[in-house]
C-alpha positions as CSV (number, residue, x, y, z in Angstrom):
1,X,-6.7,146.0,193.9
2,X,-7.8,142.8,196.1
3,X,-10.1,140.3,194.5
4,X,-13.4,139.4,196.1
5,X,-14.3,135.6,196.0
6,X,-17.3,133.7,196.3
7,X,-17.9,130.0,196.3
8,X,-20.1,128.1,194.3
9,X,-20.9,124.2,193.4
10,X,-21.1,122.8,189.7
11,X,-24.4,121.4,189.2
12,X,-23.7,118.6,186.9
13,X,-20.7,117.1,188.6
14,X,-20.7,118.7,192.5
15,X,-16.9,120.0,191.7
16,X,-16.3,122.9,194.0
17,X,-15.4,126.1,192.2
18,X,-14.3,130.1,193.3
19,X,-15.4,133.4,191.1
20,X,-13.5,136.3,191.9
21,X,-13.5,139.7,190.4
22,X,-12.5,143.3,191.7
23,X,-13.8,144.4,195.0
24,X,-14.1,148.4,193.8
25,X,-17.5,146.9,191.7
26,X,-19.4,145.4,194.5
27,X,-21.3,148.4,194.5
28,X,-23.3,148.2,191.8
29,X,-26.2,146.3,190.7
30,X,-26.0,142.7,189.8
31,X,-26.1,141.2,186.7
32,X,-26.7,137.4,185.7
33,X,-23.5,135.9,183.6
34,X,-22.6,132.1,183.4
35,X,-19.5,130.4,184.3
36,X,-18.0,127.8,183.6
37,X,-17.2,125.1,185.8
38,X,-13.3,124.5,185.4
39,X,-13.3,120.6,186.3
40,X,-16.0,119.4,183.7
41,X,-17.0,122.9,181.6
42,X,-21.0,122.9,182.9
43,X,-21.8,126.5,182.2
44,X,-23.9,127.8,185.9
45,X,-25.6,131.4,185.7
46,X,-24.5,133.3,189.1
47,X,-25.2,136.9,190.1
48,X,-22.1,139.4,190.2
49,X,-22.0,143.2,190.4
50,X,-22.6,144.8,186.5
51,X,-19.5,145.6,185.7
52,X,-17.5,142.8,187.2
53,X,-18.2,140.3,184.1
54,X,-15.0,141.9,182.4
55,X,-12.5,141.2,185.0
56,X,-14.3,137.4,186.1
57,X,-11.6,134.7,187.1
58,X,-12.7,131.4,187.9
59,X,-10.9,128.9,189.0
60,X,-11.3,125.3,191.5
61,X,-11.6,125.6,195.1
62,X,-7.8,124.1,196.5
63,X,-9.7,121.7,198.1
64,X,-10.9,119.8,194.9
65,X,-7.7,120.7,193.3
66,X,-5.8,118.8,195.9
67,X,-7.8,116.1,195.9
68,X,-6.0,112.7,194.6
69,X,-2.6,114.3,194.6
70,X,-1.2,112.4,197.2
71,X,1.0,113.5,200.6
């Protein structure tokens, strides 16, 4: 099953991250849950479909996770 992503920004340090769960629960009703932010651990409360809490992957945008790594 594909994974649907949406992009969010860490409040305390502006790191760029993605949450992505299972597209076949997008059509239920949403439910608050907080994430943590995986470059400094701020947890953020974002709205997902209910449902989609136990299959939640977050991970950096590839932007910020190539960032400093040279050419």
């Amino acid at each position: 099953m594909e994974r649907k992503w949406d992009p969010h920004t860490c409040t305390g340090c502006g790191a760029a991250f993605e949450v992505g769960y299972d597209e076949g629960v997008e059509d239920g009703p949403d439910a608050l849950v907080d994430v943590s932010c995986p470059a400094c651990g701020r947890a953020k409360p974002i709205s997902i479909p209910e449902g989609a809490a136990a299959d939640l992957v977050v991970e950096e945008a590839e932007a910020d996770a190539d960032e400093g790594e040279g050419d």
